[in-house]
PyMOL commands that place a pseudoatom at each C-alpha (Angstrom):
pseudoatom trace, name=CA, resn=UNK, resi=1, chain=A, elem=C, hetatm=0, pos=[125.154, 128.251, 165.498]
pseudoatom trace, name=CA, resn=UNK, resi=2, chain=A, elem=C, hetatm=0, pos=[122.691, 129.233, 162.431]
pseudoatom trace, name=CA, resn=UNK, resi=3, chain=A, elem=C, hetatm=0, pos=[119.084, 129.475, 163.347]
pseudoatom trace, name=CA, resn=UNK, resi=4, chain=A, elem=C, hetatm=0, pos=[116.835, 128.028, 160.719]
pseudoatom trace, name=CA, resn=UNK, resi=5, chain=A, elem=C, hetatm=0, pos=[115.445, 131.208, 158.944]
pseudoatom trace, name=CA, resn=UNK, resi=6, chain=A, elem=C, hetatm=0, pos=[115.180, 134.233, 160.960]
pseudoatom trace, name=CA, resn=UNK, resi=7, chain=A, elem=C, hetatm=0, pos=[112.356, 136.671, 160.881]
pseudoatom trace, name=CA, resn=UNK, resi=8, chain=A, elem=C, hetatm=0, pos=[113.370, 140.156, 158.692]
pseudoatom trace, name=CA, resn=UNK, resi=9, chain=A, elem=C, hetatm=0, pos=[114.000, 142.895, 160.701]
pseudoatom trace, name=CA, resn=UNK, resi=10, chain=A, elem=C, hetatm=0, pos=[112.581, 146.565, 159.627]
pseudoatom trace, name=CA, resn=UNK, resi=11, chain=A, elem=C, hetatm=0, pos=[114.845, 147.696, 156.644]
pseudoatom trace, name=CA, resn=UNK, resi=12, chain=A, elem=C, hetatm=0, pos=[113.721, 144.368, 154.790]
pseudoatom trace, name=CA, resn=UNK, resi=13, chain=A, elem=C, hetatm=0, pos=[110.416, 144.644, 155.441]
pseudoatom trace, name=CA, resn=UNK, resi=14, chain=A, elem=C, hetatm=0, pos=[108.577, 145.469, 152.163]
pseudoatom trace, name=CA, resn=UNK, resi=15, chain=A, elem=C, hetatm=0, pos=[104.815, 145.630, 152.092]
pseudoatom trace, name=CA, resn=UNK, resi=16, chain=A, elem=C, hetatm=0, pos=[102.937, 148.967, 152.580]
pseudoatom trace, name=CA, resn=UNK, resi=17, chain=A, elem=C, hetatm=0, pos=[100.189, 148.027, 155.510]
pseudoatom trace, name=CA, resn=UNK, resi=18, chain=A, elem=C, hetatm=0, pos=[101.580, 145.538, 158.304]
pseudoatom trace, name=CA, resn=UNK, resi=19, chain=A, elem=C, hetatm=0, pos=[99.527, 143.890, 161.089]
pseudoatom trace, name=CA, resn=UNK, resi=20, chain=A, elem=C, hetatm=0, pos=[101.247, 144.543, 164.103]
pseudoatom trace, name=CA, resn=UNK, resi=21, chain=A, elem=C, hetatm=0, pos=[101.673, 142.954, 167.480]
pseudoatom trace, name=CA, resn=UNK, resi=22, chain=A, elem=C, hetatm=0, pos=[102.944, 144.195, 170.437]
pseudoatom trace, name=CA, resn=UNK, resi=23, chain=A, elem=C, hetatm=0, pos=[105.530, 142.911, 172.654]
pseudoatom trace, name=CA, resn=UNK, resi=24, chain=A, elem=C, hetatm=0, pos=[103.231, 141.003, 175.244]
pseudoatom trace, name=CA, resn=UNK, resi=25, chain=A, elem=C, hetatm=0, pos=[101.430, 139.185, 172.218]
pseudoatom trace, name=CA, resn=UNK, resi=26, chain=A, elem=C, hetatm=0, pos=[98.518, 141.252, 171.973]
pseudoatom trace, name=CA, resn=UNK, resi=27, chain=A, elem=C, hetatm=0, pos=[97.386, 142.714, 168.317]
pseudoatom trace, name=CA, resn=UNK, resi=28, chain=A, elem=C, hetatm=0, pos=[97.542, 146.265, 167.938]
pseudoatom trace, name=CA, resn=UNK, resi=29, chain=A, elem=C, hetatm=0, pos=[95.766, 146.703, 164.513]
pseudoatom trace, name=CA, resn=UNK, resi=30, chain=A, elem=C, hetatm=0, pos=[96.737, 147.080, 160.986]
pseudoatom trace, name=CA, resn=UNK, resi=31, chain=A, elem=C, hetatm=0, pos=[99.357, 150.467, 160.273]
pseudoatom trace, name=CA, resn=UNK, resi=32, chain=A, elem=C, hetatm=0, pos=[101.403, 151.825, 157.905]
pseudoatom trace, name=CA, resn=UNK, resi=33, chain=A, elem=C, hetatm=0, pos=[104.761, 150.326, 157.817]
pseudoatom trace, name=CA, resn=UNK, resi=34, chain=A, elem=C, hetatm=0, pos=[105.961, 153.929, 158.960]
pseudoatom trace, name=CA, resn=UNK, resi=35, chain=A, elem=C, hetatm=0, pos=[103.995, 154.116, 161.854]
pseudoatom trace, name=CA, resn=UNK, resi=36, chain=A, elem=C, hetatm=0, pos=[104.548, 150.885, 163.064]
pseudoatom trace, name=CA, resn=UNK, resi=37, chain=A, elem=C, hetatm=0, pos=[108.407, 151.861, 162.465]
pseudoatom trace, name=CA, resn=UNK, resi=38, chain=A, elem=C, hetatm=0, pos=[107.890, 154.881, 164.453]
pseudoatom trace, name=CA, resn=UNK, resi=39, chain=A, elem=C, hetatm=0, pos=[106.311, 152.763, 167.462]
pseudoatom trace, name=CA, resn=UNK, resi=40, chain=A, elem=C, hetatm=0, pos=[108.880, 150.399, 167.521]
pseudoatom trace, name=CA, resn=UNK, resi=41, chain=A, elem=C, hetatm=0, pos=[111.671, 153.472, 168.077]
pseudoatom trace, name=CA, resn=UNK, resi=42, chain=A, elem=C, hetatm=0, pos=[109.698, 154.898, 170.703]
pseudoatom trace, name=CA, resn=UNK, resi=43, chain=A, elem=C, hetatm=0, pos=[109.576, 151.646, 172.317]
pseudoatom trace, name=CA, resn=UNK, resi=44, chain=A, elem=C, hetatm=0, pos=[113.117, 151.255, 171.593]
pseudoatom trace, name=CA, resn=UNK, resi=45, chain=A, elem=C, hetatm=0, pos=[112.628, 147.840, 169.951]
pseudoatom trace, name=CA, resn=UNK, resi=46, chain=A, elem=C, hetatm=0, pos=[112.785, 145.958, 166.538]
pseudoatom trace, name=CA, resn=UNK, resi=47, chain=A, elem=C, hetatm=0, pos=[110.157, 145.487, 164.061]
pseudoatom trace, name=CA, resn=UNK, resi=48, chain=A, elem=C, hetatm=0, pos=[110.413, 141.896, 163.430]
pseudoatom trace, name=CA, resn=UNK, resi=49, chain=A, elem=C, hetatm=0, pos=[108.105, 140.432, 160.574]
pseudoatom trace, name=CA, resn=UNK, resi=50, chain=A, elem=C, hetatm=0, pos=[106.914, 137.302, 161.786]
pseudoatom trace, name=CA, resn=UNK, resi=51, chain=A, elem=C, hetatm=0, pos=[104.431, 136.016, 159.280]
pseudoatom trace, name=CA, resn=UNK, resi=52, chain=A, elem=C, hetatm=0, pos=[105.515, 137.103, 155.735]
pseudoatom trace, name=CA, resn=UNK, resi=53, chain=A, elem=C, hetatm=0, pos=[103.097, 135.340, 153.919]
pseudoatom trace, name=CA, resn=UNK, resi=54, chain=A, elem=C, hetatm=0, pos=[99.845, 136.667, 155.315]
pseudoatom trace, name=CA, resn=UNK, resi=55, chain=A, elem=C, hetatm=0, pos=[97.867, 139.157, 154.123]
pseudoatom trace, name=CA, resn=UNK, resi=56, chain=A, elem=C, hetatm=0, pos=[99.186, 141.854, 155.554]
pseudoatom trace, name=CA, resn=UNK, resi=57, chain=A, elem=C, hetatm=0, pos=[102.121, 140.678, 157.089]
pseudoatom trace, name=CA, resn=UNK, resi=58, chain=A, elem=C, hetatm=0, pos=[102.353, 139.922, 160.428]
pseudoatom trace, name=CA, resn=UNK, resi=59, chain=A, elem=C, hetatm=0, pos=[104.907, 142.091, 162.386]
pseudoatom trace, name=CA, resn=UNK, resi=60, chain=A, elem=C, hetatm=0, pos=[105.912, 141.762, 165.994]
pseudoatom trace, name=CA, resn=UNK, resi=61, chain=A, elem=C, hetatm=0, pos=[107.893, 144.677, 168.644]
pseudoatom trace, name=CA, resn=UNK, resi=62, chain=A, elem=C, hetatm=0, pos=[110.189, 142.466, 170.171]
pseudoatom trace, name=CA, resn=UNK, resi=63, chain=A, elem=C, hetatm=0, pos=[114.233, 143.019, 171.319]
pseudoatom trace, name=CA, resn=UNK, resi=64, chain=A, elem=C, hetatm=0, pos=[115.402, 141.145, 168.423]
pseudoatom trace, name=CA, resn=UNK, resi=65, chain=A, elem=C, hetatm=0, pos=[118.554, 140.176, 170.318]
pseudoatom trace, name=CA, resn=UNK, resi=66, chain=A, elem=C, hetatm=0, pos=[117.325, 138.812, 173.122]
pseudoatom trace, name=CA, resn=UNK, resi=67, chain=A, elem=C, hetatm=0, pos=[114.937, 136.481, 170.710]
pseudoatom trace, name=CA, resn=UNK, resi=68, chain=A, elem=C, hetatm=0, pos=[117.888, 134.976, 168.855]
pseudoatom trace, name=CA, resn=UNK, resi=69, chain=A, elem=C, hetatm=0, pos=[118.989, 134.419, 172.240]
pseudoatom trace, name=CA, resn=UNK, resi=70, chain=A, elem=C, hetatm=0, pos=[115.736, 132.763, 172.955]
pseudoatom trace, name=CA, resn=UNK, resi=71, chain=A, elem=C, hetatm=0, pos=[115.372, 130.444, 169.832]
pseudoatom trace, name=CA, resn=UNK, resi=72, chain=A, elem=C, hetatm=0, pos=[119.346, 129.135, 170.279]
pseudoatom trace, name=CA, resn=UNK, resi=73, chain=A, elem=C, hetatm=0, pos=[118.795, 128.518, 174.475]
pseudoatom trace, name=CA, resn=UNK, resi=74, chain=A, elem=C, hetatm=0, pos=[115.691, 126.218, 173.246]
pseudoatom trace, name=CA, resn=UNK, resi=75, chain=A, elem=C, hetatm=0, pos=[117.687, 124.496, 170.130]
pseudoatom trace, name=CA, resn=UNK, resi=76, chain=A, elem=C, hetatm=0, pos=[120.508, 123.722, 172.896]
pseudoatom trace, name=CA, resn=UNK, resi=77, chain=A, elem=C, hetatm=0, pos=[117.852, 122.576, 174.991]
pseudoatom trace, name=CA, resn=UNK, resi=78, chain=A, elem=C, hetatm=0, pos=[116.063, 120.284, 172.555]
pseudoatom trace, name=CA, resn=UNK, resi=79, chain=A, elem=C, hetatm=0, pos=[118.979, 118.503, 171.676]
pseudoatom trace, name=CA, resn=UNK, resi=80, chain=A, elem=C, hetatm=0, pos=[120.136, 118.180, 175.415]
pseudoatom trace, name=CA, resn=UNK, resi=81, chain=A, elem=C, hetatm=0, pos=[117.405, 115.438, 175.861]
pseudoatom trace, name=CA, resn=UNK, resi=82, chain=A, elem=C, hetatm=0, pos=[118.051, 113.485, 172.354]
pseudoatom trace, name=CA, resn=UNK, resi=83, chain=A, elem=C, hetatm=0, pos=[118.976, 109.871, 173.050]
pseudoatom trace, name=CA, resn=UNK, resi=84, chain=A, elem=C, hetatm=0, pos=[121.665, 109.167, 170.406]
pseudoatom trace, name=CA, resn=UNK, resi=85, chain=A, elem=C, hetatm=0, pos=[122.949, 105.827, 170.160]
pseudoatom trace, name=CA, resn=UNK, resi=86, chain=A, elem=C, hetatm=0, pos=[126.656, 105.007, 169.022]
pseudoatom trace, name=CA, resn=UNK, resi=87, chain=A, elem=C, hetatm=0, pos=[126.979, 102.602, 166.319]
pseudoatom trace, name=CA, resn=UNK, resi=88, chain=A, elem=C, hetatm=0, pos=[129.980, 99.830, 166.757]
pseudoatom trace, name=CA, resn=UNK, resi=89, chain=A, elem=C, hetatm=0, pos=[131.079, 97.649, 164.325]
pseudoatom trace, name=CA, resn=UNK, resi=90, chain=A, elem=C, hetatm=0, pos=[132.959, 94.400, 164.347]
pseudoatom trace, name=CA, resn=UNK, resi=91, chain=A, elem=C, hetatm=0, pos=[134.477, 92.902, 161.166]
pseudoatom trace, name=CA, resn=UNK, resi=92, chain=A, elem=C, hetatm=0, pos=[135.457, 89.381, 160.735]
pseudoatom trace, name=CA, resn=UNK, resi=93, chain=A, elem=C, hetatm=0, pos=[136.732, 86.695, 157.940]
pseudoatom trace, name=CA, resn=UNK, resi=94, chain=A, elem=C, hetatm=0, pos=[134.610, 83.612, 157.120]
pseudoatom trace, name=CA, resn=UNK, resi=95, chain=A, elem=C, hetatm=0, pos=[137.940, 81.455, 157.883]
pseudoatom trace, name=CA, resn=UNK, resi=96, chain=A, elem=C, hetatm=0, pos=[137.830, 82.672, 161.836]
pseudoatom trace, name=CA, resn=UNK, resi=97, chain=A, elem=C, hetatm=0, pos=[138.918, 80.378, 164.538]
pseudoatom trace, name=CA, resn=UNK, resi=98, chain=A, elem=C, hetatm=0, pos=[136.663, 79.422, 167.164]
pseudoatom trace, name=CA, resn=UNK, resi=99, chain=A, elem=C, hetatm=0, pos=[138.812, 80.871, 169.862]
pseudoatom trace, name=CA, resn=UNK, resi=100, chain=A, elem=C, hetatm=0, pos=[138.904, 84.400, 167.526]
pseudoatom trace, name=CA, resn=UNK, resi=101, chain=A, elem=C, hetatm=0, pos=[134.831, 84.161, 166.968]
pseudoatom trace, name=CA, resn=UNK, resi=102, chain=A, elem=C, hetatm=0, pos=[134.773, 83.859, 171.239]
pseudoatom trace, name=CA, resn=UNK, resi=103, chain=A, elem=C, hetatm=0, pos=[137.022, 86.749, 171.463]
pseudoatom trace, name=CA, resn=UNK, resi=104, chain=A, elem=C, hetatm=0, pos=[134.810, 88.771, 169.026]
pseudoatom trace, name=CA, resn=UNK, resi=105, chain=A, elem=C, hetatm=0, pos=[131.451, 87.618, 170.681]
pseudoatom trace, name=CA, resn=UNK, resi=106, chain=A, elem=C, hetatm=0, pos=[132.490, 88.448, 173.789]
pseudoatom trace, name=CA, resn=UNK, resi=107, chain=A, elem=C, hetatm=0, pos=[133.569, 92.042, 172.591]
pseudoatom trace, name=CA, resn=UNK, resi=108, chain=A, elem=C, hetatm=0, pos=[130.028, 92.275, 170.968]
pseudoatom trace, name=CA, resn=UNK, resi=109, chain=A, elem=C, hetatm=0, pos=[128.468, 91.459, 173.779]
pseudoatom trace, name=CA, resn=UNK, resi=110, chain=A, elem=C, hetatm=0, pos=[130.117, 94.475, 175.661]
pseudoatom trace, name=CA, resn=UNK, resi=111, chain=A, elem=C, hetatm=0, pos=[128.994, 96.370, 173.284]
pseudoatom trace, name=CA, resn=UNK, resi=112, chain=A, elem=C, hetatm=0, pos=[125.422, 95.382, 173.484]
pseudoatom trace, name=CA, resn=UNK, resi=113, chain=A, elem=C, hetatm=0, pos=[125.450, 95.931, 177.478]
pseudoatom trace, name=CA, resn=UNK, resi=114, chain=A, elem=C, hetatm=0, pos=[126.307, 99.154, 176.955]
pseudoatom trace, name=CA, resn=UNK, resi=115, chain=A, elem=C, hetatm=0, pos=[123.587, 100.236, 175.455]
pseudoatom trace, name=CA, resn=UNK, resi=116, chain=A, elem=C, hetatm=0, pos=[125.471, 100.852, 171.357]
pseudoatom trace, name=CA, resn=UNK, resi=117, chain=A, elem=C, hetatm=0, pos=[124.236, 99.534, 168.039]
pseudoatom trace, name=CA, resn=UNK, resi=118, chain=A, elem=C, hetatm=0, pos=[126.599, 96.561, 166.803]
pseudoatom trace, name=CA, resn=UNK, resi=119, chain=A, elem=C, hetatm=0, pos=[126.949, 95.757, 163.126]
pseudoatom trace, name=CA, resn=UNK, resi=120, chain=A, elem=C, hetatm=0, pos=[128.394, 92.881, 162.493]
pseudoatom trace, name=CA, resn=UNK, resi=121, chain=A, elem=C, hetatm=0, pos=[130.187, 92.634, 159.039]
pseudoatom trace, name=CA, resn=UNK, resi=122, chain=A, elem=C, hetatm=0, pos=[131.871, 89.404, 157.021]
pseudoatom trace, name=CA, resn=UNK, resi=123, chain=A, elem=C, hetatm=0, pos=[134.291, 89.880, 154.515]
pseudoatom trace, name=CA, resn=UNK, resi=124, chain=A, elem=C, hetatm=0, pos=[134.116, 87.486, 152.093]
pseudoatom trace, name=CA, resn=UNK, resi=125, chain=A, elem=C, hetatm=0, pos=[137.842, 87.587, 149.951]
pseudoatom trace, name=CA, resn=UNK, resi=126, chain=A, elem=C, hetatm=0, pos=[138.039, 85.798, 146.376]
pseudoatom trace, name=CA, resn=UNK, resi=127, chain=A, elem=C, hetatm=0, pos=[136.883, 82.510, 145.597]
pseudoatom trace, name=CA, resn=UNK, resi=128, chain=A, elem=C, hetatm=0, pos=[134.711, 82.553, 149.482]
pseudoatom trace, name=CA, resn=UNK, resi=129, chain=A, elem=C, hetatm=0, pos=[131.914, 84.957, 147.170]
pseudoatom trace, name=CA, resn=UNK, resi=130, chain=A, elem=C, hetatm=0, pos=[130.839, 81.383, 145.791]
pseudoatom trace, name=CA, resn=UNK, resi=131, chain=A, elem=C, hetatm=0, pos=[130.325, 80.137, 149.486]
pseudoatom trace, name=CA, resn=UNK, resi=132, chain=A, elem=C, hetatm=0, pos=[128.575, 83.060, 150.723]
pseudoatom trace, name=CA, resn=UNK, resi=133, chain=A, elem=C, hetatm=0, pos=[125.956, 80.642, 152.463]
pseudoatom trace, name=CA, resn=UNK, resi=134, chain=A, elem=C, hetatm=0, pos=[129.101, 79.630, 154.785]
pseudoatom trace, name=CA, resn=UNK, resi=135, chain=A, elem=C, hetatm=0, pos=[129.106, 83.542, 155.799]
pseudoatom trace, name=CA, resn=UNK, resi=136, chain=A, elem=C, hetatm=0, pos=[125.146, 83.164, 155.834]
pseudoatom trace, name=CA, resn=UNK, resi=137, chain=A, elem=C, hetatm=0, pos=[125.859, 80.277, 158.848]
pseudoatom trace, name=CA, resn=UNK, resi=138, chain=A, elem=C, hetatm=0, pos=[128.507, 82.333, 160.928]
pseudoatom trace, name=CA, resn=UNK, resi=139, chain=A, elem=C, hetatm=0, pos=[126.316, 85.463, 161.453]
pseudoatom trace, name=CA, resn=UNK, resi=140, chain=A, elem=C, hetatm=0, pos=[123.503, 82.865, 162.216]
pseudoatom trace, name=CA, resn=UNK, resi=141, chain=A, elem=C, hetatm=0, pos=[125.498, 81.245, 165.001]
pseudoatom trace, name=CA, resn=UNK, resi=142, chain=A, elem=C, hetatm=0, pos=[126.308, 85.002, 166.101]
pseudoatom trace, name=CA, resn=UNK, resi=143, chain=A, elem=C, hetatm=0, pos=[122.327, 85.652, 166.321]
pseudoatom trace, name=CA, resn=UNK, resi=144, chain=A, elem=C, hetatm=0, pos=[121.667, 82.480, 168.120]
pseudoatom trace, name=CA, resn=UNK, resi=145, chain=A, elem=C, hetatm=0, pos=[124.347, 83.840, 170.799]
pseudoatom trace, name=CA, resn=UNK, resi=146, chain=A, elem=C, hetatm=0, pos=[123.488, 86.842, 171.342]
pseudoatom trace, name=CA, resn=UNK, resi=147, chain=A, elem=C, hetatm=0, pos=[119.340, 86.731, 171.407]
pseudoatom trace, name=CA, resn=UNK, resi=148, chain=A, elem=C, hetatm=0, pos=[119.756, 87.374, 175.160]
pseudoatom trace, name=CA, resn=UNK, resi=149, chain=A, elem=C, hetatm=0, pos=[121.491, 90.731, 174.923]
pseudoatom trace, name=CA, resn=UNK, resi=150, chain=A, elem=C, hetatm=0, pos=[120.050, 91.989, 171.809]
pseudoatom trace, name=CA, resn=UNK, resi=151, chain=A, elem=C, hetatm=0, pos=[118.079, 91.664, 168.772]
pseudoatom trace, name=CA, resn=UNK, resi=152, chain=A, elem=C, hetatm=0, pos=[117.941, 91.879, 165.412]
pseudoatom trace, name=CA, resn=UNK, resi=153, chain=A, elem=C, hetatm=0, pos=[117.607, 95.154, 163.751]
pseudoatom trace, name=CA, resn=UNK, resi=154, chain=A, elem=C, hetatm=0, pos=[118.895, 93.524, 160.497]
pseudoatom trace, name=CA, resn=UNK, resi=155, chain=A, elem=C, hetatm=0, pos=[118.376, 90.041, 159.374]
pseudoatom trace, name=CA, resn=UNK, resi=156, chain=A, elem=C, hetatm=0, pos=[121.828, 89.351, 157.458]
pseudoatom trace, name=CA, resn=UNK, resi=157, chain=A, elem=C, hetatm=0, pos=[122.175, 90.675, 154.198]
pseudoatom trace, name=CA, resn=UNK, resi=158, chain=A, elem=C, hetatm=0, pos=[125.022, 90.425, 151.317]
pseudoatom trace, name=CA, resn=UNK, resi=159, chain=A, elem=C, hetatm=0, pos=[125.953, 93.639, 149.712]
pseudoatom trace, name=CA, resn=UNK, resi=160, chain=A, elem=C, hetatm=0, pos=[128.601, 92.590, 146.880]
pseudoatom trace, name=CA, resn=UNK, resi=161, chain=A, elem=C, hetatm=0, pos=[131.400, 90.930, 149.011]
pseudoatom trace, name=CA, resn=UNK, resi=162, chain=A, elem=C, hetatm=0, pos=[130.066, 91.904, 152.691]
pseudoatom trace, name=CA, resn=UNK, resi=163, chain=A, elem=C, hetatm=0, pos=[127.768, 90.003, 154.637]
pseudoatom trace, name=CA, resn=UNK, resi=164, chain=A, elem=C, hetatm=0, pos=[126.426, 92.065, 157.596]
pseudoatom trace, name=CA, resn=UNK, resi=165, chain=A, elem=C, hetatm=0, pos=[124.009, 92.036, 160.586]
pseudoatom trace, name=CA, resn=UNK, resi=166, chain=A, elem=C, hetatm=0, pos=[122.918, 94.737, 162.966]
pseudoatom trace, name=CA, resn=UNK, resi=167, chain=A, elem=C, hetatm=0, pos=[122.126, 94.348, 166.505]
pseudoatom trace, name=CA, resn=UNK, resi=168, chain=A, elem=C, hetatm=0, pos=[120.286, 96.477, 168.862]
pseudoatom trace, name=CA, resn=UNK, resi=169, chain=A, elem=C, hetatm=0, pos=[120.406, 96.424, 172.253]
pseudoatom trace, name=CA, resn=UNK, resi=170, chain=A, elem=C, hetatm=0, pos=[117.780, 95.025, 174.341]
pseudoatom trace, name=CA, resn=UNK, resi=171, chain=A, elem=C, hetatm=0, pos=[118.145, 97.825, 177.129]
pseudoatom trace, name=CA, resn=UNK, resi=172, chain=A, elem=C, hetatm=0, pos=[120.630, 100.299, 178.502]
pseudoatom trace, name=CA, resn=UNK, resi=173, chain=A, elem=C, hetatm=0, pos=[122.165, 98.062, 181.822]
pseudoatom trace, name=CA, resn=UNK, resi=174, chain=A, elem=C, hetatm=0, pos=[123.919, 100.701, 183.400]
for i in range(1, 174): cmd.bond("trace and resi %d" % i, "trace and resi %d" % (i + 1))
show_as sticks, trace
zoom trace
């Protein structure tokens, strides 16, 4: 796991005069960068340069292991309570049966009361581009059926020979 840009430890530090900070947050002063090399050896830690940009740098004592350690525990932790939502998709012909649109609304609305993201996507094949507004009427219908379980993310759009629709759930029903 990378850590978005870690602090430079002591051999990369490069200004003359730090600010330092000790281990339990509070500021020690301004030193040399050898002295406050010397005080992190004594305190057997790492000089960690926290805030490059400031004038002088800010540097921190700190066990530089046990801070990656830190940073990736809260990362994992962060992303534990994400809500991520799974996208389905559904594909269908503008020549579908009745019985085959059923099946395919039915599956949809599965989908939908499980809490995922359905887009709905029409294929239109050849000379069916001219009749688009055919395609336009089937993912209508398909709104119209399913504006109990979810809603419209989407309003139907053509993009070159695809007509699609997306649908969000209403609420997780588990």
């Amino acid at each position: 796991m990378k850590i978005k840009q870690l602090p430079r430890v002591n051999r990369n530090i490069r200004a003359q005069r730090v600010k330092l900070i000790d281990d339990k947050g509070q500021v020690l002063g301004e030193f040399h960068i050898r002295e406050a090399m010397h005080m992190a050896r004594e305190s057997k830690l790492d000089l960690v340069e926290v805030a490059p940009n400031a004038r002088p740098p800010v540097c921190k004592l700190l066990d530089f292991g046990k801070y990656v350690y830190e940073k990736k525990r809260q990362e994992r932790a962060s992303r534990k309570h994400q809500h991520r939502t799974t996208g389905r998709g559904m594909r269908m012909s503008l020549k579908i049966s009745e019985h085959d649109y059923q099946v395919k609304l039915t599956k949809v609305k599965e989908f939908l009361i499980d809490g995922d993201r359905v887009k709905v996507s029409l294929r239109l094949r050849g000379r069916e581009m001219l009749h688009a507004n055919l395609g336009m009427k089937v993912l209508d219908k398909m709104i119209v059926d399913l504006e109990d379980l979810g809603k419209v993310e989407n309003l139907p759009q053509r993009e070159h020979n695809i007509l699609h629709v997306t649908f969000l759930p209403e609420k997780k029903r588990r």
